[in-house]
C-alpha positions as CSV (number, residue, x, y, z in Angstrom):
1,X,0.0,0.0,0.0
2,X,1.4,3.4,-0.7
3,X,1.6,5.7,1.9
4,X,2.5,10.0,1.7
5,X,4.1,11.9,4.6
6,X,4.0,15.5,4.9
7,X,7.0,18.2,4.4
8,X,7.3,22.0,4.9
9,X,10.7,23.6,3.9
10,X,11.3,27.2,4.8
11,X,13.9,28.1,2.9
12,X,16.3,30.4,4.3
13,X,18.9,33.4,1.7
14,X,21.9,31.9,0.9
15,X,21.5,28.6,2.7
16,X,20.4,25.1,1.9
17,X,17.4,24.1,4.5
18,X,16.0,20.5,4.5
19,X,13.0,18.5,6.3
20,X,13.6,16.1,9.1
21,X,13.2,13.5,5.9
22,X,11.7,9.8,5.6
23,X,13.4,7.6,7.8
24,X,13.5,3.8,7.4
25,X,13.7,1.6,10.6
26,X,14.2,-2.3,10.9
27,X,10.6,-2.8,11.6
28,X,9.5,-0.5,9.0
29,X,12.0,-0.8,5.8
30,X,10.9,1.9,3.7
31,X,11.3,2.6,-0.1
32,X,11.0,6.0,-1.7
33,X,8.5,5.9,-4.6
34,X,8.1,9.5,-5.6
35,X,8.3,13.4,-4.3
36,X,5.4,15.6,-4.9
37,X,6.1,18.9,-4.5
38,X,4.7,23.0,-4.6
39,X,7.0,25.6,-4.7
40,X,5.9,29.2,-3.5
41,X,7.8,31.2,-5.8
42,X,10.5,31.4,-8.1
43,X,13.7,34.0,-8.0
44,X,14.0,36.1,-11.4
45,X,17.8,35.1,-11.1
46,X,17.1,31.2,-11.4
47,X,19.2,30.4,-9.0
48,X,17.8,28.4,-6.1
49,X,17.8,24.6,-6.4
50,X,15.3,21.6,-5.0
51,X,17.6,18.9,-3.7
52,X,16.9,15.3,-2.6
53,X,19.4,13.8,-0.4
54,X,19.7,9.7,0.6
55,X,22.0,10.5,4.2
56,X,24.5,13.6,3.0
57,X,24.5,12.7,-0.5
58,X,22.9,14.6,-2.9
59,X,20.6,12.2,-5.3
60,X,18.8,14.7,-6.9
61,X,18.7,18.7,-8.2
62,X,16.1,20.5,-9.9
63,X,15.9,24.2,-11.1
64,X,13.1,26.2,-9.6
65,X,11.9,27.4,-13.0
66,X,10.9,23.7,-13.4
67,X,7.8,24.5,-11.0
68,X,4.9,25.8,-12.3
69,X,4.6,28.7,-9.8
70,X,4.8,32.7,-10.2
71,X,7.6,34.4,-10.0
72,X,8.5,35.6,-6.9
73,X,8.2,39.7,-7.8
74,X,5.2,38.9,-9.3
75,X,2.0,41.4,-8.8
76,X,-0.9,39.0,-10.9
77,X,-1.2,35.7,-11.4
78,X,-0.3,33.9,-14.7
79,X,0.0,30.4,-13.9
80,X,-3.7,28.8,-14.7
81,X,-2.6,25.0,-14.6
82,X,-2.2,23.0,-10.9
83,X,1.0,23.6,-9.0
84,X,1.9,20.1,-7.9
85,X,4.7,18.4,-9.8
86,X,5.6,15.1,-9.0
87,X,8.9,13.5,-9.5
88,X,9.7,9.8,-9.5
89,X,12.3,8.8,-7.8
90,X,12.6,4.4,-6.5
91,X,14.8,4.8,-4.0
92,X,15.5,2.0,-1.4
93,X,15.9,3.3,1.7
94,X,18.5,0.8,3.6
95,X,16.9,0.7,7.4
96,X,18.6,3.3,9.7
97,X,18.7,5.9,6.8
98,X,17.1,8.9,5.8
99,X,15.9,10.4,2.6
100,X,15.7,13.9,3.0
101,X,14.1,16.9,0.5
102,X,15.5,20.8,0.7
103,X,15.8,23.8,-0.4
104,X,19.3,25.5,-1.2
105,X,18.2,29.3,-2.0
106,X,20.3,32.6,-2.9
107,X,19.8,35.7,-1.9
108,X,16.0,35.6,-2.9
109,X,14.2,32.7,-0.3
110,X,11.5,30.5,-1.6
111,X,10.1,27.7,0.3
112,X,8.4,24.5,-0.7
113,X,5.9,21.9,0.5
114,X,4.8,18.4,-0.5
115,X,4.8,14.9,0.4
116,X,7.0,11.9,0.0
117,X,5.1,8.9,-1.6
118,X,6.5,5.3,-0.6
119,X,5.9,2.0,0.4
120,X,7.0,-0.3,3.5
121,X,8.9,-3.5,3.0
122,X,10.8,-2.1,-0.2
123,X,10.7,-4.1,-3.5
C-alpha cells in the first residue's frame, strides 16, 4: 500500500534548509517511490535549487523554474494550470537511513511543500 508523509521547507537566503526526511527503521523498511512537490515562488535570477538527499549525499537537483509557480516579484497571477509536480524517484531506503528533501536558495528565499510517496517493505 502506498503511503504519503507530509514536508514544509522554509527556505532560508543563501543557505540550503532540509526537512527532518523519511526515515527507514528495521521494523519498518521503507522505499521511496516518488516526491510531490509546490513551490511558492521562483527567483528572477534562477538560482535556487530543489535537492533530494539519501543521508548527505545529494541524489537529486532540480531548477526552480521547473515548477509551475509565479515568479517571486510577481503582482498578478499567470499560472492557470495545478501547482503540484511530481517527480519519481525508486529509492530503497537501507533501514537506519534517511531520505531527505530541501531547499538551497540565494539571496531571494523560496520555500516549498509536498509529500513523500513510498511503500514499507521495499521491493
Amino acid at each position: 500500500m502506498r503511503q504519503f508523509q507530509l514536508f514544509r521547507v522554509t527556505g532560508v537566503a543563501n543557505a540550503t534548509t532540509l526537512d527532518s526526511g523519511l526515515k527507514s527503521t528495521i521494523a519498518e523498511p521503507k522505499r521511496l517511490i516518488a516526491i510531490h512537490l509546490e513551490m511558492s515562488a521562483y527567483a528572477a535570477t534562477d538560482d535556487n535549487n530543489i535537492q533530494l538527499y539519501h543521508e548527505q549525499t545529494v541524489v537529486s537537483e532540480f531548477p526552480e523554474k521547473m515548477f509551475r509557480t509565479e515568479l517571486a516579484a510577481a503582482t498578478s497571477s499567470t499560472n492557470v494550470s495545478g501547482k503540484r509536480t511530481e517527480f519519481p524517484v525508486d529509492l530503497d531506503i537501507p533501514p537506519g537511513e534517511v531520505a531527505k528533501i530541501g531547499i538551497k536558495c540565494s539571496a531571494t528565499l523560496t520555500s516549498i511543500r509536498g509529500a513523500y510517496e513510498y511503500e514499507i517493505g521495499g521491493k
